[in-house]
C-alpha positions in Angstrom: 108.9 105.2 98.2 111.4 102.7 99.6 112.1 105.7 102.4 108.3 105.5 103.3 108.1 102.0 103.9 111.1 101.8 105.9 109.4 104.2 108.2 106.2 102.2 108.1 108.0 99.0 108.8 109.7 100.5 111.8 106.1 101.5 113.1 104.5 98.2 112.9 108.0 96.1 113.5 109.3 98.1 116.8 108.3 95.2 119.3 104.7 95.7 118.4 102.6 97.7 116.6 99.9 100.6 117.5 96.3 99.6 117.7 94.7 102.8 116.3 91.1 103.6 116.5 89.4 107.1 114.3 86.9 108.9 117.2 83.8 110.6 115.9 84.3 113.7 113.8 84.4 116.7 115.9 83.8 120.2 115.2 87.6 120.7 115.4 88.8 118.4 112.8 88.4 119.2 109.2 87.2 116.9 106.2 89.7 113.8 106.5 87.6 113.5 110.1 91.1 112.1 112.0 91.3 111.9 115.4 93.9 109.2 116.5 93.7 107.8 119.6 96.1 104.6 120.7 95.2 101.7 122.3 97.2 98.5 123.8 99.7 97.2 121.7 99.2 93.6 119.9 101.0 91.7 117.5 100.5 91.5 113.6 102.3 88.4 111.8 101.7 90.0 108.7 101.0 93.7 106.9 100.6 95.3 104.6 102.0 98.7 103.2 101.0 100.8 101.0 103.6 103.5 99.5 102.7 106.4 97.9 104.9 109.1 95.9 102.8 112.1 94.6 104.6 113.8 91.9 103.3 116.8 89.7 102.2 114.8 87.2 102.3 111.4 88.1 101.1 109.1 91.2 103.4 105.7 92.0 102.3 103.7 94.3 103.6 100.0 96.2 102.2 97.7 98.0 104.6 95.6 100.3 103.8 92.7 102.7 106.2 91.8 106.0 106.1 89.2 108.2 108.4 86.4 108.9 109.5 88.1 105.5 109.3 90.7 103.3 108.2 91.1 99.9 106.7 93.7 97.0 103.8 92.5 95.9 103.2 95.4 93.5 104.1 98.7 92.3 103.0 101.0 89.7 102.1 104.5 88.5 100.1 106.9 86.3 101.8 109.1 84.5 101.6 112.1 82.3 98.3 113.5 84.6 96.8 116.1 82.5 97.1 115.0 79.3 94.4 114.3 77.5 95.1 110.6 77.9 97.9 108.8 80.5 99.4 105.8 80.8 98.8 103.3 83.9 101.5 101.0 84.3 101.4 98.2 87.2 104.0 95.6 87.8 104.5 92.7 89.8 106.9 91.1 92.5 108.5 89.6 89.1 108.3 92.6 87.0 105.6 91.0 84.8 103.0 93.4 83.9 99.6 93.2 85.6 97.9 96.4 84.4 99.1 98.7 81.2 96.3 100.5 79.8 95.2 104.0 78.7 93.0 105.9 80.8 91.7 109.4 81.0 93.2 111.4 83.9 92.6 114.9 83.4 93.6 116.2 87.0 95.2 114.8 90.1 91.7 114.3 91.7 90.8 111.7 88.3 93.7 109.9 88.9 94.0 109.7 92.6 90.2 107.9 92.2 91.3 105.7 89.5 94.6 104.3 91.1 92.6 103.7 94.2 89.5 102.0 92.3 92.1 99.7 91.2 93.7 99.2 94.5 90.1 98.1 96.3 89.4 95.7 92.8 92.2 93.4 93.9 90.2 92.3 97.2 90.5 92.0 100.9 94.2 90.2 100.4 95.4 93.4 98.9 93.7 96.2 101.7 96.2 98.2 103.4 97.1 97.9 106.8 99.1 101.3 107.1 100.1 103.7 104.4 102.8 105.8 103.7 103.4 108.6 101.9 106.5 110.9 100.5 106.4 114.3 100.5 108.9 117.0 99.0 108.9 119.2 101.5 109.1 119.4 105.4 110.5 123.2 105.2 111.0 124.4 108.9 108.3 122.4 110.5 109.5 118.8 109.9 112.4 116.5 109.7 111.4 113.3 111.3 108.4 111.3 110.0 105.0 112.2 111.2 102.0 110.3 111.8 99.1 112.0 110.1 96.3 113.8 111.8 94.2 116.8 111.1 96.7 119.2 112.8 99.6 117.3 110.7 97.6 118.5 107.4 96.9 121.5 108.6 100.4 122.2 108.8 101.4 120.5 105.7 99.1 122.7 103.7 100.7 125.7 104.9 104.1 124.3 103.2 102.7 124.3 100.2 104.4 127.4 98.8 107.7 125.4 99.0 106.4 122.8 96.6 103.1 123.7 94.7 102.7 121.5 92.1 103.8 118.4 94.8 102.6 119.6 98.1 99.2 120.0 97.0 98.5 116.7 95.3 99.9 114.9 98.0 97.4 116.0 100.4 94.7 115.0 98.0 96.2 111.6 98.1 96.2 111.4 102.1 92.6 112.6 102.6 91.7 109.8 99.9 93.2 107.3 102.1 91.4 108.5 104.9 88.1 108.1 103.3 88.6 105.1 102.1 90.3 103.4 104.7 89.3 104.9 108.0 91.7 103.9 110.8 94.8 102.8 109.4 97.8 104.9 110.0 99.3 106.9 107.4 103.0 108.2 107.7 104.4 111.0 106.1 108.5 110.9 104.8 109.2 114.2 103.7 112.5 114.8 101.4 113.9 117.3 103.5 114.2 115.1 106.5 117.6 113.7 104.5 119.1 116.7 104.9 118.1 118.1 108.1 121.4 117.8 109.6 123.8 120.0 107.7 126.0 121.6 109.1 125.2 125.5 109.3 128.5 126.2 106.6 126.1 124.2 104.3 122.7 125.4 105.2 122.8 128.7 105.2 123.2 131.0 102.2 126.0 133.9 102.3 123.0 136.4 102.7 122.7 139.2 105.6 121.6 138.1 108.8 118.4 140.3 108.6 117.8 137.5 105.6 118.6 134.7 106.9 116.6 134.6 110.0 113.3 135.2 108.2 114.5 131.5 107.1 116.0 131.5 104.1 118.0 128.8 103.7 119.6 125.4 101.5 117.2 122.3 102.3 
């Protein structure tokens, strides 16, 4: 999660930051409804950033705030998803527990709606101005951060075979962002990006050529 706001931060702290507005839902775009369009730049003294890291069975999530300094304000997950109860944990800047309870998360969709309920019970102070989001795998398509729109989902989705206990849940995650916060950004910060510079000796698998060009090889 520290990788995603570190991309965030360089979004919103590169001179100044993106004024982004969400046009009307077209027949092109699919449920999330995106459709980014920028406007002038202006200045933000301070932000916040949400972090997300969607695993197979867990959700963590952060929440930092930067201006003329920077600071967690939170972080915390859900874990064990599925069971027949899971454990929320929530921490603050200190490490002094603000939330650790039991709840009932039977699927990722349960406890994608309970760690945002919790988010929005904090108040306005605690709203998101961007969010961010890990995801394990870019395969061929990406290895830089993306800013999300329908066409970045799109694409996503179709990299779910790489990772489909992550890739999935992930997605679930973003399109519950959109709804509930129409018009931030979101950024994705996929694993893969880390290691998108190997050299060929250590990407590529001693495999016939006829293989390795159907794009088999080490991420």
């Amino acid at each position: 999660m520290t990788a995603c706001f570190l991309h965030m931060k360089k979004l919103f702290k590169h001179k100044k930051a993106f004024k982004l507005r969400i046009g009307k839902r077209n027949s092109s775009d699919d449920k999330t409804g995106i459709h980014v369009r920028y406007e002038e730049p202006y200045m933000r003294l301070t932000t916040n950033i949400l972090a997300f890291n969607t695993g197979s069975s867990s959700i963590k999530f952060s929440l930092y705030a930067f201006g003329e300094s920077e600071r967690l304000v939170f972080n915390g997950s859900l874990s064990r998803i599925g069971a027949h109860v899971t454990d929320c944990l929530v921490l603050d800047d200190h490490g002094k527990s603000i939330v650790h309870e039991r709840v009932v998360s039977q699927d990722h969709k349960a406890a994608c709606e309970y760690v945002f309920s919790w988010i929005l019970s904090m108040g306005e102070g605690f709203r998101p101005d961007a969010v961010g989001h890990r995801i394990v795998h870019g395969g061929p398509l990406f290895s830089t951060p993306q800013l999300v729109t329908s066409q970045i989902i799109a694409s996503i989705e179709t990299l779910s075979p790489y990772a489909p206990e992550h890739i999935p849940q992930a997605i679930n995650v973003i399109r519950h962002t959109a709804k509930l916060f129409p018009g931030i950004p979101q950024v994705t910060s996929f694993d893969t990006s880390f290691h998108s510079t190997m050299p060929p000796v250590a990407r590529l698998y001693a495999l016939p050529e006829s293989i390795r060009s159907e794009g088999v090889q080490r991420y």
